[in-house]
C-alpha positions as a printed Julia matrix, in Angstrom:
410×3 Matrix{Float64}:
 114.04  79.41  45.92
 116.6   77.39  48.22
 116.48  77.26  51.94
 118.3   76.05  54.3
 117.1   73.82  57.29
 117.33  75.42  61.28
 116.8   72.15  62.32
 120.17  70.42  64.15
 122.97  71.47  64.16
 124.42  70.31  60.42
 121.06  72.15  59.1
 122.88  73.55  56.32
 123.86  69.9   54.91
 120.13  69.57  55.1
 119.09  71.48  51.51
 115.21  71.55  50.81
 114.04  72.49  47.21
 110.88  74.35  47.32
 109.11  74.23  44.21
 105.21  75.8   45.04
 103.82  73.91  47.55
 106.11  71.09  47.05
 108.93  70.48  48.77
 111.75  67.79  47.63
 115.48  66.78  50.59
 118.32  66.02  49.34
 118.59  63.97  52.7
 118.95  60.38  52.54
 116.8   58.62  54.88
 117.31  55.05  56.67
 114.91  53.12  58.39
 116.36  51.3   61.18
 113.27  50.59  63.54
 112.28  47.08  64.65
 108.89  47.7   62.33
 108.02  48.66  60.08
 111.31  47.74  58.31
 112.64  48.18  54.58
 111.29  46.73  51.79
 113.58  45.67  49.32
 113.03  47.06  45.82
 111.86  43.9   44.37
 109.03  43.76  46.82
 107.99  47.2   46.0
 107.84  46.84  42.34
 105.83  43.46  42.97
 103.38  45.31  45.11
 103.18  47.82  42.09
 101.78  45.11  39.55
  98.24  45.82  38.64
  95.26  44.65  40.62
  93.78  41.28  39.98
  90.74  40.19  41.45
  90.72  38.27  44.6
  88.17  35.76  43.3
  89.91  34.88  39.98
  91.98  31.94  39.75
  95.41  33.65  39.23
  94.83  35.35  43.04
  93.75  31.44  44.31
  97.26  30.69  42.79
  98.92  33.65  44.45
  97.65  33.1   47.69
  98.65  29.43  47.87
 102.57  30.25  47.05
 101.71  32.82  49.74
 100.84  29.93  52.17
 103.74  27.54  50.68
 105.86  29.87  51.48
 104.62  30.68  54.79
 104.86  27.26  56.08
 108.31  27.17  54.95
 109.64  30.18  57.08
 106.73  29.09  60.28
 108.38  26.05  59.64
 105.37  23.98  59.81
 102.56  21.81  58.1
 100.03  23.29  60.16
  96.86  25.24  58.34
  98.33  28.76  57.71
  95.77  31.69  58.36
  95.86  34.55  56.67
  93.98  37.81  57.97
  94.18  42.13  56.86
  95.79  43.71  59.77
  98.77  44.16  61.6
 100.29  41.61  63.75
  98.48  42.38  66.91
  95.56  40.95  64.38
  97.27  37.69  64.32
  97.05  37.87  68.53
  93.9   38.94  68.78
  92.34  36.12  66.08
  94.16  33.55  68.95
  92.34  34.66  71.94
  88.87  35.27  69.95
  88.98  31.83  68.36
  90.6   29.89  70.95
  88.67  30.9   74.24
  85.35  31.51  75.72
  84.7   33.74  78.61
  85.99  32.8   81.97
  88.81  29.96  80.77
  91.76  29.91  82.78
  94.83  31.23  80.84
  98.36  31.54  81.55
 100.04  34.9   80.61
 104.3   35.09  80.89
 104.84  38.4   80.15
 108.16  40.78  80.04
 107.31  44.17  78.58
 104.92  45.89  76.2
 103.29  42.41  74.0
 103.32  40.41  77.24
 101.01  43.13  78.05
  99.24  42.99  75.06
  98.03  39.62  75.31
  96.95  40.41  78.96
  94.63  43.18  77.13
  93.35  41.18  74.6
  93.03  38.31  76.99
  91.13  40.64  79.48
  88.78  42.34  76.21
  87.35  38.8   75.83
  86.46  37.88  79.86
  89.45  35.28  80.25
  90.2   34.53  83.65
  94.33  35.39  83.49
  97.33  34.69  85.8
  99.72  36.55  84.61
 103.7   35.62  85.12
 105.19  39.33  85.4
 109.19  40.21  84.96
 110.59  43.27  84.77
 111.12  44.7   81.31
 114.34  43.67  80.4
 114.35  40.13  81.6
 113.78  37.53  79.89
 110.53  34.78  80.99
 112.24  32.03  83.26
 110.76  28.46  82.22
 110.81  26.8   85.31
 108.17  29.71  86.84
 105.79  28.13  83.97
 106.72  24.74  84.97
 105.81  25.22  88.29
 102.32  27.3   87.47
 101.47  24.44  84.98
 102.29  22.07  87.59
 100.02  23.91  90.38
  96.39  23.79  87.91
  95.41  21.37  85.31
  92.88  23.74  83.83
  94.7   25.96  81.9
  93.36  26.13  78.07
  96.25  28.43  76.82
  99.52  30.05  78.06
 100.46  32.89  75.91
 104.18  34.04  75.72
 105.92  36.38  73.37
 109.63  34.77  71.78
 110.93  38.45  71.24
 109.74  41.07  72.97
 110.19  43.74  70.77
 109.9   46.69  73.58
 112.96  45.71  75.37
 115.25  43.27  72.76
 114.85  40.38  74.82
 114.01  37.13  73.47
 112.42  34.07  75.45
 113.13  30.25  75.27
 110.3   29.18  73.26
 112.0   25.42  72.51
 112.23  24.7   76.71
 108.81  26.29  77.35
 107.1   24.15  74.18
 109.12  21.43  76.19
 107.3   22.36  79.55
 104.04  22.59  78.18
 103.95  19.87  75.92
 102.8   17.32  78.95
  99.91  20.13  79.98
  96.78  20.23  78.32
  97.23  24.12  77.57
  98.08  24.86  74.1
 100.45  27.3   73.24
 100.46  30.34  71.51
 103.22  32.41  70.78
 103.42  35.9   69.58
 106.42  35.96  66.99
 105.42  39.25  65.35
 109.19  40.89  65.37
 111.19  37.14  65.69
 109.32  34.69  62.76
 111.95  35.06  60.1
 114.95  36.6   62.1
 114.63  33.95  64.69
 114.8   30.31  64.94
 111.1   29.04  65.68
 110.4   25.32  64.88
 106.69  25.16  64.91
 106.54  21.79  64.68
 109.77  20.28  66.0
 109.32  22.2   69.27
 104.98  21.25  69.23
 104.01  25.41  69.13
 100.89  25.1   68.95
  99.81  28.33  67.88
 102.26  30.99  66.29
 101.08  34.62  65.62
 102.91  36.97  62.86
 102.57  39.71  60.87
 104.05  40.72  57.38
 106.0   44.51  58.08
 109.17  43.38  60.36
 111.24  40.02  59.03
 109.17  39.08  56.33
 110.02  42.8   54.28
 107.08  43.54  53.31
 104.67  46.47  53.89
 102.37  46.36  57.16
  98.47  45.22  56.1
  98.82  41.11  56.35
  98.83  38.89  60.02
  98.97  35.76  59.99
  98.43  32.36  62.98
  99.86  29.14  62.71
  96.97  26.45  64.0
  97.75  22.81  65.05
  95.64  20.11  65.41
  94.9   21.02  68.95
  94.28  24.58  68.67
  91.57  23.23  66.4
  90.27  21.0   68.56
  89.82  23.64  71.22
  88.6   26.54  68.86
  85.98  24.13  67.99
  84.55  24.6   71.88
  85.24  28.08  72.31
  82.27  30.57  71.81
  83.72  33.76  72.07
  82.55  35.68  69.1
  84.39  36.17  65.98
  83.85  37.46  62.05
  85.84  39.0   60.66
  88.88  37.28  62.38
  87.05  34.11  62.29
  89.92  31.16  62.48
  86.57  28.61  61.08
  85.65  31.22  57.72
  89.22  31.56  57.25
  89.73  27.27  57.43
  86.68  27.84  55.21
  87.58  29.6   52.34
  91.22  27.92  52.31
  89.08  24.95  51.7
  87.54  25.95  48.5
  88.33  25.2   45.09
  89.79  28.26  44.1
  91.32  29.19  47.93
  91.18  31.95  49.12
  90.97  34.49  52.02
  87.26  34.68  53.48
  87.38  38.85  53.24
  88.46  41.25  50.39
  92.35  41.19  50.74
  95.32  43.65  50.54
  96.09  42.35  46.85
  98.93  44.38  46.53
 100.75  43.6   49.44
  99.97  39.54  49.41
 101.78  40.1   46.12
 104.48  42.31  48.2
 104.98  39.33  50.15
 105.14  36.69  47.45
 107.97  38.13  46.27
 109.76  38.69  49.7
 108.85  34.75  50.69
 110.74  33.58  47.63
 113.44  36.04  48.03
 113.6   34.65  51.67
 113.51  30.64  50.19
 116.65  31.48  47.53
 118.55  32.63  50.7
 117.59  29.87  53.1
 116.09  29.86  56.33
 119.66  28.96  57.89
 121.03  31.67  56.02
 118.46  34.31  57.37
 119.29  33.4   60.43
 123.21  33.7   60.59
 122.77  36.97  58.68
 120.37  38.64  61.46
 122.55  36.87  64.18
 125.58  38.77  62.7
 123.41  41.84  62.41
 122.63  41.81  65.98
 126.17  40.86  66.99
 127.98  43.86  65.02
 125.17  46.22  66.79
 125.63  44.82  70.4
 129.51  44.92  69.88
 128.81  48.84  68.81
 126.57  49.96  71.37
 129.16  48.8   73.87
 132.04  50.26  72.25
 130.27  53.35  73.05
 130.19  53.09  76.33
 125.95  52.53  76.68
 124.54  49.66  78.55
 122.48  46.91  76.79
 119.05  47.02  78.22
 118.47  43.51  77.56
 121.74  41.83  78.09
 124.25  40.31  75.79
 121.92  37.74  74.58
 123.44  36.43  71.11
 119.73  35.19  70.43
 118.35  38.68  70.05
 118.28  38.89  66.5
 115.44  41.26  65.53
 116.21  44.53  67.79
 119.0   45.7   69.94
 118.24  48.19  72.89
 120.69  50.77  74.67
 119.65  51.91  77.79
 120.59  56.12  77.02
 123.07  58.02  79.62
 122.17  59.66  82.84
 121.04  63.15  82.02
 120.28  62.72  77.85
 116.56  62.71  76.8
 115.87  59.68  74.79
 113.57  61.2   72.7
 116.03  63.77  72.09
 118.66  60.76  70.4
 115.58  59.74  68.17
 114.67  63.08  66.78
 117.84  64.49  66.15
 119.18  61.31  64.2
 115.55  61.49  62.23
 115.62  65.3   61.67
 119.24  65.95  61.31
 121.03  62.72  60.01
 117.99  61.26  58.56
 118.01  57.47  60.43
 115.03  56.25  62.38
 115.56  54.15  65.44
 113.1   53.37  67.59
 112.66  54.94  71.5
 111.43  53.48  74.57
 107.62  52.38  74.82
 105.71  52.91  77.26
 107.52  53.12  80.52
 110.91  53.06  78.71
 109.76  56.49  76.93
 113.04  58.61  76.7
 114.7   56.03  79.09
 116.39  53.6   76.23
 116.7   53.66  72.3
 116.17  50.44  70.29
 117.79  49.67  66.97
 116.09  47.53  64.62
 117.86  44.98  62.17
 114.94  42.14  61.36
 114.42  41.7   57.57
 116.46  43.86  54.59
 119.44  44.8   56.31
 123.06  44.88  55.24
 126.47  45.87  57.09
 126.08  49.3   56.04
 122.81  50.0   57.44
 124.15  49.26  60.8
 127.09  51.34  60.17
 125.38  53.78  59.11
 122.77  54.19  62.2
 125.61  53.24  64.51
 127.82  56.4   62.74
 124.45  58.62  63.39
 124.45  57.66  66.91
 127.55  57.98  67.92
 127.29  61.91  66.33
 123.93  62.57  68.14
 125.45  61.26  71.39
 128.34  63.76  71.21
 125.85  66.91  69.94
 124.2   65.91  73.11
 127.24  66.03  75.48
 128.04  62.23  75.88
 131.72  61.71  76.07
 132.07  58.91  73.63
 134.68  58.51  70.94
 133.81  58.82  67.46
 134.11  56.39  65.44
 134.37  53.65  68.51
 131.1   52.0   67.57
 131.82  51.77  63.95
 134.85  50.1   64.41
 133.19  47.61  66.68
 130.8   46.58  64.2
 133.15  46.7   61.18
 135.11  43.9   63.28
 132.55  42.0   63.92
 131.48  42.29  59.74
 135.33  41.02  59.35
 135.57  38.43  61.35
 132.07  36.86  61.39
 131.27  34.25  57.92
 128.07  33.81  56.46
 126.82  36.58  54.25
């Protein structure tokens, strides 16, 4: 039997085969939030290889390409930790291992992950000031300067590079600058930016960078990773927060061994997801990556104005993983996202938080292509007009198809 769809208002483009209980679209779907992201194909089929066992000496020579290649996109000879989780993992392993209850820490923090780390920060007794600016903005250096400058006893100051709520991305290089003559380390979450982003661990002296696998990287959520300098290590060494399963000391540990390896039973499938993805990322080049998301992001910014909608975040050309619109006077947000889901079948991303409804936010860290940002940008523009925004059809497209023309370095 063959049914039609009621949902939207193209429903009958949307044919669903029901076979039993099954049910098979003929919709094509595209995945254009800032995370999870697409995986290319040869990461999936990598991930599909059969298990081996994380003790054996083929997964001690998987997981130290793993780490290779790591420290080629962190950019760093620093130990590389690996832990199973998502990226908020990654920041939570930094507090844990790095503090013990009541340290002074400095927080900068400009929308939903600034927040995060004031959670995280406040789950294991630290004693925060927190640097607050509206979502949106981006952190201003010379407000850490001038904290930094007013206490000597900081042990951390935690600061996200992109702030993947909002689009906006901070200037880790001057703040690494700022802090370098403090005794605070500094740890950085770079969860949506490490790989879409320039982030020069070392050259800028980060000392701690926190990351997970499902946004630039292209590979499936499961995997976080940290970044750990010399002085992180010193000061994890003093802290006495507790920590197990995130332990930063098991995890030095078992990369020590013989046969390295991760401390816990690990995602086997996905760490050989990401193998594949790491190399695919090396034959490219880092410099490469980067001039292909900057383009990305260019090409979407360029659309969304075209349209007529207001950048949340500002015309920054460094915001590389996620583009936000703020969404006209009188149109639900939430409305845009479902009916490009349910009707054209592209996922963006809406407003966290309190930006539910208020903006939309279009991903492009990782596997995207010209034609993925046409396509969402094509899907938009449609859903705006179904929803009674006067904006001309085929505006945005033609915004980023200029910038695809004129812009080198695919």
């Amino acid at each position: 039997m063959v049914s039609h769809s009621d949902e939207g208002t193209i429903g009958d483009l949307v044919v669903s085969v029901r076979e039993g209980k099954g049910r098979v679209s003929v919709l094509k779907r595209y995945l254009l939030t800032p995370g999870p992201t697409p995986v290319p194909d040869e990461v999936l089929l990598a991930g599909a290889r059969g298990i081996m066992h994380h003790r054996s000496p083929e997964y001690s020579e998987l997981f130290l390409r793993v780490v290779g290649g790591l420290k080629y996109v962190f950019q760093t000879s620093n130990d590389i930790l690996i832990f199973s989780g998502s990226g908020t993992a990654s920041m939570e392993s930094a507090v844990a291992n790095l503090l013990s209850p009541g340290d002074p820490v400095l927080i900068a923090s400009c929308g939903n992950f600034g927040e995060r780390w004031q959670k995280i920060c406040a789950t294991y007794g630290a004693d925060a000031t927190v640097l607050e600016y509206e979502w949106g903005r981006t952190v201003d250096p010379d407000d850490i300067e001038r904290a930094l400058a007013e206490r000597d006893d900081y042990v951390a100051l935690f600061v996200t590079q992109s702030e993947t709520s909002t689009g906006a991305v901070n200037d880790i290089e001057t703040i690494a600058e700022i802090v370098r003559s403090h005794p605070a380390v500094l740890v950085v979450d770079a969860v949506s930016s490490l790989g879409a982003t320039d982030l020069e661990t070392d050259g800028w002296g980060v000392d701690v960078v926190c990351s997970g696998s499902q946004k630039a990287l292209m590979t499936p959520p499961g995997l976080a990773f940290c970044s750990v300098s010399p002085a992180a290590w010193a000061l994890c060494e003093k802290a006495i927060n507790p920590s197990f399963y995130l332990s930063w000391k098991l995890a030095r540990a078992a990369l020590a061994l013989a046969d390295p390896q991760m401390p816990w039973t690990p995602p086997v499938s996905i760490m050989l997801a990401l193998d594949k993805a790491l190399e695919m990322i090396e034959d490219e080049g880092l410099e490469r990556v980067f001039v292909r998301h900057r383009i990305l992001a260019k090409a979407t910014r360029e659309a969304v104005k075209a349209l007529g909608l207001e950048l949340f975040a500002g015309d920054d050309p460094a915001q590389s993983s996620v583009t936000s619109a703020v969404v006209p006077e009188g149109i639900d947000g939430r409305q845009v996202t479902r009916i490009m889901r349910v009707t054209y079948g592209v996922t963006i991303a809406g407003g966290q938080g309190r930006l539910d409804g208020k903006i939309v936010r279009l991903g492009h860290c990782g596997y995207f292509g010209p034609f993925d940002i046409i396509t969402a940008v094509a899907a938009l523009e449609m859903t705006l007009r179904q929803l009674g925004f006067d904006c001309q059809l085929g505006a945005g497209v033609s915004a980023a198809q200029r910038v695809f023309m004129e812009e080198r370095g695919w």
